[in-house]
C-alpha positions as a Markdown table, in Angstrom:
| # | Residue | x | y | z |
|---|---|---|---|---|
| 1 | Unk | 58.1 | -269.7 | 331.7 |
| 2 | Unk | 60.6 | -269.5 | 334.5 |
| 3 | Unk | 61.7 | -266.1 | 335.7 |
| 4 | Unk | 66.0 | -267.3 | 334.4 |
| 5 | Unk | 65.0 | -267.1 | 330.6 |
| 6 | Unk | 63.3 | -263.6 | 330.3 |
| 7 | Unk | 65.9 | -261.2 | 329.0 |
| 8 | Unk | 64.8 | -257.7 | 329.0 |
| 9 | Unk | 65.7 | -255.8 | 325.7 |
| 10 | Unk | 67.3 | -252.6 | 326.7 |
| 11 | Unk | 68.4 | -250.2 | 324.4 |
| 12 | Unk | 72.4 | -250.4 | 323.8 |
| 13 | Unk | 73.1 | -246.6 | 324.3 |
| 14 | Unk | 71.4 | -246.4 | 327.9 |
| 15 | Unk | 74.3 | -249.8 | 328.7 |
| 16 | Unk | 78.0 | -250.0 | 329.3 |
| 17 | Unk | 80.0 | -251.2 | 326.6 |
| 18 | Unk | 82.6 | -253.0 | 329.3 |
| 19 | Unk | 80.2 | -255.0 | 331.5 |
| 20 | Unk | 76.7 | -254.5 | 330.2 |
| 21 | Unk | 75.3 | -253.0 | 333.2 |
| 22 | Unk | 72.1 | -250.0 | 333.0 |
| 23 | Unk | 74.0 | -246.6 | 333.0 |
| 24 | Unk | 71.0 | -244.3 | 332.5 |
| 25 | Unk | 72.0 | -241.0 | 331.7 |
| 26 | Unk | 75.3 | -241.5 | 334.0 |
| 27 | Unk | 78.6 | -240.7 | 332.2 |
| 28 | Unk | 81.1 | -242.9 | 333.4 |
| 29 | Unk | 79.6 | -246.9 | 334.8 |
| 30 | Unk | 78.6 | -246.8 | 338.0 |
| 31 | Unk | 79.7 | -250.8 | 338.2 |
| 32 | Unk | 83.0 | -250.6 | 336.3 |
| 33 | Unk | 83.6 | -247.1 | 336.0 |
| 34 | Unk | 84.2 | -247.2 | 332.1 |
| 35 | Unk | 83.6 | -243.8 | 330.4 |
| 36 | Unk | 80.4 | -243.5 | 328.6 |
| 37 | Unk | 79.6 | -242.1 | 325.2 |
| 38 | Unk | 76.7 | -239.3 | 325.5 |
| 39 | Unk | 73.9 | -240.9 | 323.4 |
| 40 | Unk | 72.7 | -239.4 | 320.3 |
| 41 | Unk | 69.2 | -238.7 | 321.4 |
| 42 | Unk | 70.5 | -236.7 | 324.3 |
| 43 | Unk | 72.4 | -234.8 | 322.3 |
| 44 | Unk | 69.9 | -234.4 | 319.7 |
| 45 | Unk | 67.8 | -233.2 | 322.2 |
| 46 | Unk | 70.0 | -230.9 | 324.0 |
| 47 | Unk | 71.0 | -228.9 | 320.5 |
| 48 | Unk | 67.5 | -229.0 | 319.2 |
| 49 | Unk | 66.7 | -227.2 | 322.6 |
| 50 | Unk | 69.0 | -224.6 | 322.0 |
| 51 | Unk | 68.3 | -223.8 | 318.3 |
| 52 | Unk | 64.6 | -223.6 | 319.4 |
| 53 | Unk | 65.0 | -221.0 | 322.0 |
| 54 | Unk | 67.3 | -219.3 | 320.1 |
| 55 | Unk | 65.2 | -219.0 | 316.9 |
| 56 | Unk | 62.6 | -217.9 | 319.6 |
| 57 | Unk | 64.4 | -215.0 | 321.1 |
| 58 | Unk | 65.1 | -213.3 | 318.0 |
| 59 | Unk | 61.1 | -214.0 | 316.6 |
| 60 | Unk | 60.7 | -212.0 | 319.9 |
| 61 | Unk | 63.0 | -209.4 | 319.3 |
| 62 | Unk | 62.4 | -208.7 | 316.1 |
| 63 | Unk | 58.5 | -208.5 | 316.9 |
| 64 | Unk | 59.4 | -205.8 | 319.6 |
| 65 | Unk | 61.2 | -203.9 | 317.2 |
| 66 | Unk | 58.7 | -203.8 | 314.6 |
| 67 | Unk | 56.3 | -202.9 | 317.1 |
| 68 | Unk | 54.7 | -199.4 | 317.7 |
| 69 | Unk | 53.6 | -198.1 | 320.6 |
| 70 | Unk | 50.3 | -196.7 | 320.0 |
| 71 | Unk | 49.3 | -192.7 | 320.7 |
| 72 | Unk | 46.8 | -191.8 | 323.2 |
| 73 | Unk | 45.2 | -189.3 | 324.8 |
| 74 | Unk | 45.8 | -187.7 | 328.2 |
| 75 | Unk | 42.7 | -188.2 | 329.5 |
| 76 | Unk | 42.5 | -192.0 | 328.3 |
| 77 | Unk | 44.9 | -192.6 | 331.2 |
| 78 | Unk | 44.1 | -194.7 | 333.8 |
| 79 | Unk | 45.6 | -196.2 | 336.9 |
| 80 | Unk | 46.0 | -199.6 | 335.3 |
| 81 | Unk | 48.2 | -198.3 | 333.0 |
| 82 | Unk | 51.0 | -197.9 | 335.8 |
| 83 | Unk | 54.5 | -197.9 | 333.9 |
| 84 | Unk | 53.2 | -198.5 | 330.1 |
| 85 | Unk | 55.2 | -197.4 | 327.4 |
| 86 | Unk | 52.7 | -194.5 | 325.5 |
| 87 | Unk | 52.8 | -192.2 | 323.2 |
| 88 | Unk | 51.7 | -188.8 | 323.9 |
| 89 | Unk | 51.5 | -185.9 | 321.6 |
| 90 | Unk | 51.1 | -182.1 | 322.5 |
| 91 | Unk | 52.2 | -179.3 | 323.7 |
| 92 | Unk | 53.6 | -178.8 | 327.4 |
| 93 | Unk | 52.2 | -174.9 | 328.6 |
| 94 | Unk | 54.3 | -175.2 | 332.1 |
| 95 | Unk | 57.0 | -176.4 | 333.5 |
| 96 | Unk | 56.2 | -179.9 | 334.6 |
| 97 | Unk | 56.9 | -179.6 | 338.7 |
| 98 | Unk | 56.8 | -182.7 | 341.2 |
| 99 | Unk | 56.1 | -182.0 | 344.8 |
């Protein structure tokens, strides 16, 4: 088969409309310079994308809200717990003093 009559099949939203040339994921021709329709799978994509992550930051939200923090004891504190949110309860005798 000689290399003339092999057409490659390209899909028609990734080619310009005026001259047929590849665009890609370019908005205007890079040969001609006619403006390019955004294709439908990008912009699938791109508001798929959007409603995912924003269906994901309220699961999150509302999972933080509904959580508790649990209560524990004084003495179950240990250094690894550096800046955890606890919940202690008890009575303070003195006035808490930092030197």
């Amino acid at each position: 088969m000689e290399p003339s009559t092999i057409q490659v099949q390209r899909d028609p939203e990734s080619t310009c409309p005026s001259c047929g040339a590849f665009v890609g994921a370019y908005v205007q021709c890079p040969r001609c310079g006619a403006d390019i329709d955004k294709r439908m799978t990008i912009k699938a994509i791109k508001w798929s994308a959007i409603l995912i992550s924003t269906v994901g930051l309220l699961f999150v939200y509302l999972w933080g809200v509904a959580t508790q923090i649990p209560p524990i004891k004084v003495k179950d504190i240990e250094p690894t717990m550096n800046f955890a949110y606890v919940k202690i309860k008890g009575k303070v005798y003195h006035i808490p003093k930092i030197y």
